[in-house]
N, C-alpha and C positions, 0 to 999 in steps of 0.2 A: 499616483499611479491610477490607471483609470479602472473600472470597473469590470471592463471587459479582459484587462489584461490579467487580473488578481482572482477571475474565472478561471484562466486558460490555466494561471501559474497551479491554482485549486487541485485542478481535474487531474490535472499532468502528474502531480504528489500522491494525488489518491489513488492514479494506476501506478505508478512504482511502491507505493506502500503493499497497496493489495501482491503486486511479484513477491513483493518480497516475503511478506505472513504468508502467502497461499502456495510457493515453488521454491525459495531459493534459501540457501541456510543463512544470508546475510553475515555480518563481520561476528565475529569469533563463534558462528554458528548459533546466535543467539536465537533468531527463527526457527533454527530447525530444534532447537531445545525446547524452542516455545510448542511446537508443533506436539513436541512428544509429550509435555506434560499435558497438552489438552487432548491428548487421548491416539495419536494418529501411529499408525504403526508401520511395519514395512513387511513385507511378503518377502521368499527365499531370493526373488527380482529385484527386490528394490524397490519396489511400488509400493508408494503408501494406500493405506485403506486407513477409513473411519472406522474409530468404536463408539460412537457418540455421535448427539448431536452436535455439542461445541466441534468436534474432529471435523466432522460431515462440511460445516459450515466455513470451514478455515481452509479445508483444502479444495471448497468449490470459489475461482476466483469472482465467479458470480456475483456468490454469496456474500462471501465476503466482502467486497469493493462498498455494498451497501453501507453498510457497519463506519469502514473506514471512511466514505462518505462523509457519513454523518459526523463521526468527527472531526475530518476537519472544518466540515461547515459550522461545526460549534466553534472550532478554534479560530475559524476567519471570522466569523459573527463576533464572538470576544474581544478578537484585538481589532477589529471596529469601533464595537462599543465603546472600548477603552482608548480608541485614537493611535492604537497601535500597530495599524494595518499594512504600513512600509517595514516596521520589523518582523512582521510573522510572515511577509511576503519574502523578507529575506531569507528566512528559515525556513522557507518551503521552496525556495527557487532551487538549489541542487537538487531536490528529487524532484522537482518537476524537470528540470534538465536530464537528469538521471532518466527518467521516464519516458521522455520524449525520444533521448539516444536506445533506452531498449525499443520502445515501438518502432524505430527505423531500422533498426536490426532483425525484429522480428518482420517488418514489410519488405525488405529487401532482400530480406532469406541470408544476408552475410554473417 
């Protein structure tokens, strides 16, 4: 796999990662569980607000994509290192699919 494609697969993961920690409750709402123990609360609306800075940082998708970033560019660095770069590409290709179909939902408005 070439180099520019195990970029693309990268980027694609790290924005469906970031939806998913920063907006979305993910499968058995383990997100939005996550959300609540790091601090984030909900207003009589429904809107979450920060009480912290871990909050603050989690629910800005910003913020967070850095973070998540970074890991995976430790986890593609790893399984380089280790020669394992076709498998961690595989474990990262649905959410980078995953990702790519929300971004065309969100560019399309449907």
């Amino acid at each position: 796999m070439s180099f520019e494609t195990t970029i693309l697969i990268a980027a694609l993961a790290t924005y469906r990662l970031t939806l998913l920690v920063s907006k979305e409750a993910g499968p058995f709402d383990i997100f939005g569980r996550f959300r609540t123990w790091a601090g984030v609360k909900y207003d009589e609306y429904s809107k979450p607000y920060a009480t912290g800075q871990l909050s603050e940082m989690i629910l800005c998708p910003y913020c967070s994509s850095v973070w998540i970033g970074i890991g995976v560019t430790i986890l593609v660095g790893a399984a380089a290192y280790l020669n394992l770069l076709t498998l961690i590409t595989f474990v990262l290709l649905p959410l980078a699919l995953s990702g790519l179909s929300v971004f065309f939902f969100k560019w399309t408005g449907v």
